[in-house]
C-alpha positions as CSV (number, residue, x, y, z in Angstrom):
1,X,-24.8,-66.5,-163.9
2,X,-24.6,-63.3,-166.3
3,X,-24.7,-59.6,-164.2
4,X,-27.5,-60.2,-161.4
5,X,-30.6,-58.0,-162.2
6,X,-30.6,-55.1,-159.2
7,X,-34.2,-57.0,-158.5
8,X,-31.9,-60.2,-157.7
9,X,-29.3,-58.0,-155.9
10,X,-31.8,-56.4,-153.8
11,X,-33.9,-60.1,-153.4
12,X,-30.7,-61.3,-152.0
13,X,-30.3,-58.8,-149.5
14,X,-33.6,-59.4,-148.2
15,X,-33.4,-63.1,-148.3
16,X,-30.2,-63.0,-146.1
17,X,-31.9,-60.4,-143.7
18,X,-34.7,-62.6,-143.3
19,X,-34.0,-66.3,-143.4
20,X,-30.2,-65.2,-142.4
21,X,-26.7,-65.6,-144.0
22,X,-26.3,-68.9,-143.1
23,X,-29.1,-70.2,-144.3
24,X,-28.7,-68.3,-147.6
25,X,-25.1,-69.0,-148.0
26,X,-26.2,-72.8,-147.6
27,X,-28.8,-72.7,-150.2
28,X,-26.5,-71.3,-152.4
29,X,-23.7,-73.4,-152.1
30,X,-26.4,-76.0,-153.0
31,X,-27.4,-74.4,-156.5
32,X,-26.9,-76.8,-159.1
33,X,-27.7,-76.4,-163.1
34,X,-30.7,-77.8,-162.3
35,X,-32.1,-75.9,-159.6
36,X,-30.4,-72.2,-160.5
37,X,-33.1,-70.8,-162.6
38,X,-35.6,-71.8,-159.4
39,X,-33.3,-69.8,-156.9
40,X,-33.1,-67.0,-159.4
41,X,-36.7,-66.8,-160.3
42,X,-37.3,-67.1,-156.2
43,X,-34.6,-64.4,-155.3
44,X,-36.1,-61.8,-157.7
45,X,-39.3,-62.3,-157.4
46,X,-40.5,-63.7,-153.9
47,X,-37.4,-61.8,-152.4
48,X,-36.4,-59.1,-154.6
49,X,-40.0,-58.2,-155.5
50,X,-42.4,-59.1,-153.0
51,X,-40.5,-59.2,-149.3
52,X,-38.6,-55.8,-150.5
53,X,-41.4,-53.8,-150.8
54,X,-41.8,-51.5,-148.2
55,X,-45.8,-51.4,-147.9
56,X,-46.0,-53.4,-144.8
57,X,-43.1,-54.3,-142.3
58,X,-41.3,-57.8,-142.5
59,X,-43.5,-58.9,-139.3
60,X,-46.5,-58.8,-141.1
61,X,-44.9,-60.6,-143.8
62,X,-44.0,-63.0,-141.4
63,X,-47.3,-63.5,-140.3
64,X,-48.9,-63.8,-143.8
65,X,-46.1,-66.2,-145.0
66,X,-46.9,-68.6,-142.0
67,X,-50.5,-68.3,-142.3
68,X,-50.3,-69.3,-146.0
69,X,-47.5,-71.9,-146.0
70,X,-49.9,-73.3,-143.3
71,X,-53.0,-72.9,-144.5
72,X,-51.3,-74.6,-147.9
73,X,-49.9,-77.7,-145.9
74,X,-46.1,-76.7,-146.6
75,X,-45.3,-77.1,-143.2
76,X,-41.0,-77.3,-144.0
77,X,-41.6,-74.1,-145.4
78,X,-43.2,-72.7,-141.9
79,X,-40.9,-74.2,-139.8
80,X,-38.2,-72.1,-141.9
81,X,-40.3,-69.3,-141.8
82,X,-41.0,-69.3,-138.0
83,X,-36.6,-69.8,-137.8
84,X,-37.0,-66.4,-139.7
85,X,-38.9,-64.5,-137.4
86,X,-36.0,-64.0,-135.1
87,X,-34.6,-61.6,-137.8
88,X,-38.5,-59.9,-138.8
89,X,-39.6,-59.4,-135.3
90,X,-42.2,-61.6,-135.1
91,X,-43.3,-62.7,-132.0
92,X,-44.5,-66.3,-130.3
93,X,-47.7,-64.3,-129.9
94,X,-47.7,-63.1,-133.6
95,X,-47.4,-66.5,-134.8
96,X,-50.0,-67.7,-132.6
97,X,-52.5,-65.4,-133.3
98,X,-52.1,-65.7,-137.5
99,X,-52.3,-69.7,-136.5
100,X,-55.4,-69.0,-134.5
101,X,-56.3,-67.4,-137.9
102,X,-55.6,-70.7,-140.0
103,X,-57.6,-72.9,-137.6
104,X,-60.9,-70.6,-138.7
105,X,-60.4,-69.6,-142.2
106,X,-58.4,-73.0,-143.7
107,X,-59.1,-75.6,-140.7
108,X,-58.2,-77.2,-137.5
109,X,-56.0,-80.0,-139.0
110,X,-53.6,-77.5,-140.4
111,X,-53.4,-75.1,-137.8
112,X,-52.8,-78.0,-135.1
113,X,-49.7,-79.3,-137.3
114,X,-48.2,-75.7,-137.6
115,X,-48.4,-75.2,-134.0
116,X,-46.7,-77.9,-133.1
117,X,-44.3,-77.1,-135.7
118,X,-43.9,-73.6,-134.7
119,X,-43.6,-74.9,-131.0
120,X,-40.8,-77.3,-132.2
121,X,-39.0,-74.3,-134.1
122,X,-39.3,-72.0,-131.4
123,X,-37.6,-74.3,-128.8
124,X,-35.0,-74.9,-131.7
125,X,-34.2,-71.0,-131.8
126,X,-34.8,-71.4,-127.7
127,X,-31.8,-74.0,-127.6
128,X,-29.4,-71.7,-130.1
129,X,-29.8,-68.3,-128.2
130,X,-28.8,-69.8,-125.2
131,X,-25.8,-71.4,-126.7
132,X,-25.1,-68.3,-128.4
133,X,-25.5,-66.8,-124.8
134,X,-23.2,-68.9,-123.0
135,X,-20.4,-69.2,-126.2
């Protein structure tokens, strides 16, 4: 990759504050020709353009992302983005209520598969902090 764009730079630095370094690093020791214009284009824009403005806090980002990616069905995607929350400070009770949120505006169906997903990625991050806490 040519000079990365300061939008890619700064899309980078986000992405690592929110998902975390090593699920960055991971994803991008898995860039192949194929897939590095898709992590480029998703690094500048989604990151670099979109989770590094400074309207709203990266909570609330949290909780939109979640909603959406449940409300849409892309329920890897929430369980990735509930892992995040630990770094955006986004509560159980956050996700909850934008779940609750789901349930009325884009159905029951979806907003019972993300909570149990979100329970499920919650009592993953449970399971590491106390590991983290006793290492």
């Amino acid at each position: 990759m040519p000079d990365p764009s300061p939008r890619f730079t700064q899309g980078m630095k986000t992405r690592r504050k929110v998902l975390g370094k090593t699920y960055v690093d991971a994803a991008v020791a898995n860039t192949t020709p194929f897939n590095q214009d898709f992590q480029e284009l998703i690094t500048e824009t989604a990151w670099g353009n979109v989770w590094s403005r400074n309207t709203i806090p990266l909570r609330e980002r949290s909780m939109l992302t979640i909603a959406l990616l449940a409300a849409l069905g892309h329920y890897d995607e929430v369980a990735m983005h509930v892992r995040a929350t630990r770094n955006t400070g986004a509560s159980l009770e956050d996700i909850k209520e934008a779940l609750l949120h789901v349930a009325i505006y884009a159905g029951v169906p979806a907003a019972n598969h993300a909570f149990k997903i979100a329970a499920k990625a919650y009592a993953e991050l449970e399971a590491v902090e106390k590991e983290e806490a006793n290492a």
